[in-house]
C-alpha positions as CSV (number, residue, x, y, z in Angstrom):
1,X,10.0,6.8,-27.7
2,X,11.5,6.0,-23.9
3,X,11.2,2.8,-22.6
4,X,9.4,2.0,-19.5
5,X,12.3,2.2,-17.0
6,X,13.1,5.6,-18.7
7,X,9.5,7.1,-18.3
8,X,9.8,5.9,-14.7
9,X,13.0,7.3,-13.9
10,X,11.7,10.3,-14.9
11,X,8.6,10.5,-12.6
12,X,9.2,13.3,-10.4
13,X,7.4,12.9,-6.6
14,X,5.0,15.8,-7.9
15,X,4.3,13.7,-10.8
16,X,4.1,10.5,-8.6
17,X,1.2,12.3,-6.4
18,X,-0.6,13.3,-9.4
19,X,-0.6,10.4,-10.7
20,X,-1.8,8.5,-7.4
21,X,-4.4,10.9,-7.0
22,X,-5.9,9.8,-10.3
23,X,-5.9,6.3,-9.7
24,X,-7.5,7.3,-6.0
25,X,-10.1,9.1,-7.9
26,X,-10.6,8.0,-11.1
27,X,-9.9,11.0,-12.6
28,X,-7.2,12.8,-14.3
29,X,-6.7,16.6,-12.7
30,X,-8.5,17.8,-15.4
31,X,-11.4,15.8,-14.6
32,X,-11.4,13.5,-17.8
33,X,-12.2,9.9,-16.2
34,X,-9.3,7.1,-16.4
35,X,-9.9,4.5,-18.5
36,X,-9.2,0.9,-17.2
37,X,-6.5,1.0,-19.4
38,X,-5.2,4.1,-18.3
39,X,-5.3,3.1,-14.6
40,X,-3.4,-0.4,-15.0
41,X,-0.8,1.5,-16.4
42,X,-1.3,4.1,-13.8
43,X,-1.0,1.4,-10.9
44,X,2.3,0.1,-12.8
45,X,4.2,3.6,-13.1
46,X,3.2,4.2,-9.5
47,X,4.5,1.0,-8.3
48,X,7.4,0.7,-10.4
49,X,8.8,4.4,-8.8
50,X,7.8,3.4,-5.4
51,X,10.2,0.5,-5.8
52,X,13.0,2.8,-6.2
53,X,11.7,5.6,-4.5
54,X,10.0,4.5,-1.3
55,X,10.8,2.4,1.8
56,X,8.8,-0.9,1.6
57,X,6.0,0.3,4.7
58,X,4.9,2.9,2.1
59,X,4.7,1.2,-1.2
60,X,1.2,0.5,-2.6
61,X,0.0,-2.6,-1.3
62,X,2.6,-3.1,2.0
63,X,0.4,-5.4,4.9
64,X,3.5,-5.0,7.4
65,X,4.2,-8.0,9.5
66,X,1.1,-9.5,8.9
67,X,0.1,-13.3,10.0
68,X,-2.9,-15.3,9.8
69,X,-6.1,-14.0,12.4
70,X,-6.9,-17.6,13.6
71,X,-2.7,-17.6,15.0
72,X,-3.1,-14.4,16.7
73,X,-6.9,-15.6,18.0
74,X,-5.3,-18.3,19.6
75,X,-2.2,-16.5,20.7
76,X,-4.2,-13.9,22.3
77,X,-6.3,-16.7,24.1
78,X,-3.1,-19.0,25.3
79,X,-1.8,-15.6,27.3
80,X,-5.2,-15.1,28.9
81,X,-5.0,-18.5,30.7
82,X,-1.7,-17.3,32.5
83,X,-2.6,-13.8,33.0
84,X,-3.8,-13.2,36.1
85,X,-7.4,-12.5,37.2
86,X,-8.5,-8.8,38.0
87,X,-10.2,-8.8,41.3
88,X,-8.8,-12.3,42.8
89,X,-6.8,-13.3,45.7
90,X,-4.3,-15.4,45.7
């Protein structure tokens, strides 16, 4: 029997959207539902080849350049002060 690494370098991207598409609809293309177990080893396969396979913005998971709400809250609020008002003369 292969490995893990050598079932995952095997994954083909045909194979890779199957295989997301099951985990996406809990179903196998053949309709039989995923177990759980199925679907955490799903999530790993499709994770593992997206490693090697993907830039990082389209990996499962990817949040971008994300910071906490209350920073940009407050960030958004600190330019307002300095911005200038619409309909004012100065």
């Amino acid at each position: 029997m292969s490995s893990f690494a050598e079932m995952i370098a095997n994954i083909t991207p045909e194979i890779y959207q199957n295989l997301k598409q099951a985990v996406e609809i809990g179903k196998w293309p053949d309709g039989r539902l995923l177990t759980r177990e199925q679907k955490e080893l799903t999530l790993q396969a499709m994770i593992a080849w997206e490693q090697h396979n993907l830039p990082e913005e389209e990996r499962t998971g990817y949040m971008g350049g994300q910071e906490c709400g209350s920073k940009a809250k407050q960030a958004a609020a600190s330019n307002a002060l300095f911005a200038p008002a619409s309909g004012t003369r100065h």
